[in-house]
N, C-alpha and C positions, 0 to 999 in steps of 0.2 A: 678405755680405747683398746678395741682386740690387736692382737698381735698380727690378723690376716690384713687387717683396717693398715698399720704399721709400714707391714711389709710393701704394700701397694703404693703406699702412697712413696716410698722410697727407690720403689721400682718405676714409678713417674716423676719423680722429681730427679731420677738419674737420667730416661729417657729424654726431659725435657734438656738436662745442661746438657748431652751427647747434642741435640738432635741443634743448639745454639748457633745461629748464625751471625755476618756482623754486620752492618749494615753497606748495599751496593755502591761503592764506586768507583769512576770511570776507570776504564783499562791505564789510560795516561799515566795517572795517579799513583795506581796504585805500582805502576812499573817504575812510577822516580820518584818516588817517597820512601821516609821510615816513617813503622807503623810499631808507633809507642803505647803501651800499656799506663793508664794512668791509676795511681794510688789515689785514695782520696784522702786520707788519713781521718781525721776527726773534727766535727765542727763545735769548739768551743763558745762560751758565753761571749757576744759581739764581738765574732769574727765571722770567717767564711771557711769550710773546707779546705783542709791542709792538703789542695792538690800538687803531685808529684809525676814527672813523666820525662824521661830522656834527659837531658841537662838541663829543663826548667825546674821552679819551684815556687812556690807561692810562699816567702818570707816575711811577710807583714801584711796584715790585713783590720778593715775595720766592719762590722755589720750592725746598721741602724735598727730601730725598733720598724717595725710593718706599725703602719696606721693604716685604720679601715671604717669610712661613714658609711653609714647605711640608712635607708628611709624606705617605708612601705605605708600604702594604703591603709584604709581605717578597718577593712577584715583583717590585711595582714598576707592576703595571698599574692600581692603584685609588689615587690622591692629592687630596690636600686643599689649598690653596692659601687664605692670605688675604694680601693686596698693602694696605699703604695709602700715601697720600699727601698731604701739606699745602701749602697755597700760601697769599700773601696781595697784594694790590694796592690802589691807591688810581687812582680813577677821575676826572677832571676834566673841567671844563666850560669853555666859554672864557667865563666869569664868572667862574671861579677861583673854584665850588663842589668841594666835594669828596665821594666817598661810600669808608670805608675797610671793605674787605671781607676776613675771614678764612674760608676756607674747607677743606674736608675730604673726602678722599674714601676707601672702604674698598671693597675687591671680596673678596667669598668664592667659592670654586668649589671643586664637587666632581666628578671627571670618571674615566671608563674610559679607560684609553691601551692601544696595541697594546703586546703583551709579542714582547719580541724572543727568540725560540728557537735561533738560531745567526744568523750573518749574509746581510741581504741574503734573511731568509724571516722574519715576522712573523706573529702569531695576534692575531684580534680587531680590533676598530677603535677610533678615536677618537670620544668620549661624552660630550658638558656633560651630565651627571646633574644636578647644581643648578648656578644661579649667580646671583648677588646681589649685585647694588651699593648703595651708600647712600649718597649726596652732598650736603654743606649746606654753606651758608654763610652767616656774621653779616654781615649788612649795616649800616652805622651813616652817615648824611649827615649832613654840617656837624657832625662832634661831639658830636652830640646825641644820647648815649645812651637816653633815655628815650623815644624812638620808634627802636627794635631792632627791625630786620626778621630773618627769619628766612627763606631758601630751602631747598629738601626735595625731591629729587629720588629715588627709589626703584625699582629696573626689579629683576626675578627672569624668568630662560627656564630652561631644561633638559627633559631629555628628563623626568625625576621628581618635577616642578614645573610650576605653571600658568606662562603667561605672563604677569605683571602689570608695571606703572606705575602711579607716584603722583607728583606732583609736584605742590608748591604754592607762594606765597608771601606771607609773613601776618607781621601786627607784632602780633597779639593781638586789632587791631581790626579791621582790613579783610583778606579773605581774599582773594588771587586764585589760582585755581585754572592746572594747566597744562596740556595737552594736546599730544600727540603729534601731528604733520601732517608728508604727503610731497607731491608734485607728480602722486602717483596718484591716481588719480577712479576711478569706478564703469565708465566707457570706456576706462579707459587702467591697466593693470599693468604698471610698466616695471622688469628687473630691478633698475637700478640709478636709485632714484626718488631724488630732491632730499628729505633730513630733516630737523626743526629742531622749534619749539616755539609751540604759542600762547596767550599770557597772556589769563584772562578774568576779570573780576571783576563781580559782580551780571549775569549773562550779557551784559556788554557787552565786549568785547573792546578788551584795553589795547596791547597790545604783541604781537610775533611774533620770532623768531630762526633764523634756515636757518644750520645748521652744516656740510652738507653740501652740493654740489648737484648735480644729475642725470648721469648718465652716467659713462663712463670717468675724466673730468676735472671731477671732482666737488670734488675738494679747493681752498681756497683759494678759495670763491664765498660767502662768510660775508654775510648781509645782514639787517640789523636794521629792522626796523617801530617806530614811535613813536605812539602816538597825538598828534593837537592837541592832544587835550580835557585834557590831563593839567596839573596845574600845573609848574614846573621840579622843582622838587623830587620828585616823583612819577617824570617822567620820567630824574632822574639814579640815582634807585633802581631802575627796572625796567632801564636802561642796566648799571647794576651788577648784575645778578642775567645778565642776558642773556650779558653779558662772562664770568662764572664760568664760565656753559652752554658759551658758546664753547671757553674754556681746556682745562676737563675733555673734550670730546670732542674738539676737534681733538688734544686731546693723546693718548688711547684711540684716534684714526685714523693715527695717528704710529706709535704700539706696533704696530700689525698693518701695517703695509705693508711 
């Protein structure tokens, strides 16, 4: 590797963390919130990511094995896949609240793959025909079963499918809705934009989550929004729904790299 190869590529990979954005939201938000940096520390043998941020913590945790069926045609270029996964953690505050979360994730896909005809010559290409996730989790703070939150997160792409998102989170009484946000604007398309989530409820915006963030060196820039207005309590449940978001996708940006 020449040392001009070297230089270059270090002189791009500093333009790119300079040039790093976070992802956009609302003016609201960002005027009554703190906007926490999260640690992720390490993810040990059946656990989840040691996340870290403002007076939370992830103190206990457990992570299931991923099972994954699969079934394809007698070439072998049409298959079906569904992957699931369970995890569970308990979330702390430095008042030594607690929120215990069990959560679930399932992906189904259905896809064309190239058929291999002899070696090293291939027919056809590679095709998400459908794919669908479905991720929730039980939320419960201070023990207190009888206020059950419930998060609901739902994405479908494929080529034989619309693109949709749904994602919510609701205890039966208060709904907050979620929405999808990157660091692209209507002047700006960057291929590879900062992604993450923003929490809104009665159109007032509670919370935010960047699981991703901009550019090449995107991974490991996780940062959480809190509203003031929220009471503790409020705040160590949206903390716990936000941490789930986290775990599941930084763990899906793990699988593909």
């Amino acid at each position: 590797m020449s040392r001009t190869f070297l230089l270059s590529l270090l002189v791009f990979l500093s333009v790119s963390t300079f040039a790093q954005k976070n992802i956009i939201i609302s003016n609201e938000l960002a005027d009554n919130s703190e906007m926490l940096r999260v640690k992720m520390g390490i993810q040990n043998f059946g656990k989840i990511f040691h996340f870290r941020f403002g007076d939370y913590e992830v103190v206990k945790s457990k992570m299931g094995w991923t099972t994954t069926k699969s079934k394809s045609n007698i070439w072998g270029n049409k298959t079906e896949s569904i992957s699931s996964e369970k995890f569970s953690f308990v979330l702390s505050n430095k008042s030594g609240d607690e929120a215990i979360v069990n959560a679930a994730n399932k992906i189904d896909a259905k896809s064309l793959n190239q058929l291999m005809i002899f070696p090293n010559f291939s027919w056809g290409t590679n095709v998400l025909l459908k794919g669908e996730s479905l991720f929730s989790a039980n939320i419960v703070a201070d023990h207190d079963t009888l206020d059950n939150w419930v998060l609901f997160v739902k994405k479908t792409e494929g080529s034989r499918t619309k693109q949709g998102f749904l994602a919510f989170l609701t205890n039966g009484k208060r709904d907050i809705k979620i929405y999808q946000v990157s660091s692209n604007s209507e002047k700006e398309n960057k291929s590879f934009p900062a992604l993450g989530y923003e929490f809104v409820e009665n159109d007032k915006p509670v919370s935010a989550v960047q699981y991703l963030g901009s550019g090449v060196l995107g991974t490991n820039k996780s940062i959480i929004w809190l509203t003031k207005n929220s009471d503790e309590r409020m705040k160590l449940i949206l903390a716990s729904a936000m941490t789930a978001i986290l775990q599941i996708e930084t763990n899906n940006l793990t699988k593909n790299m």
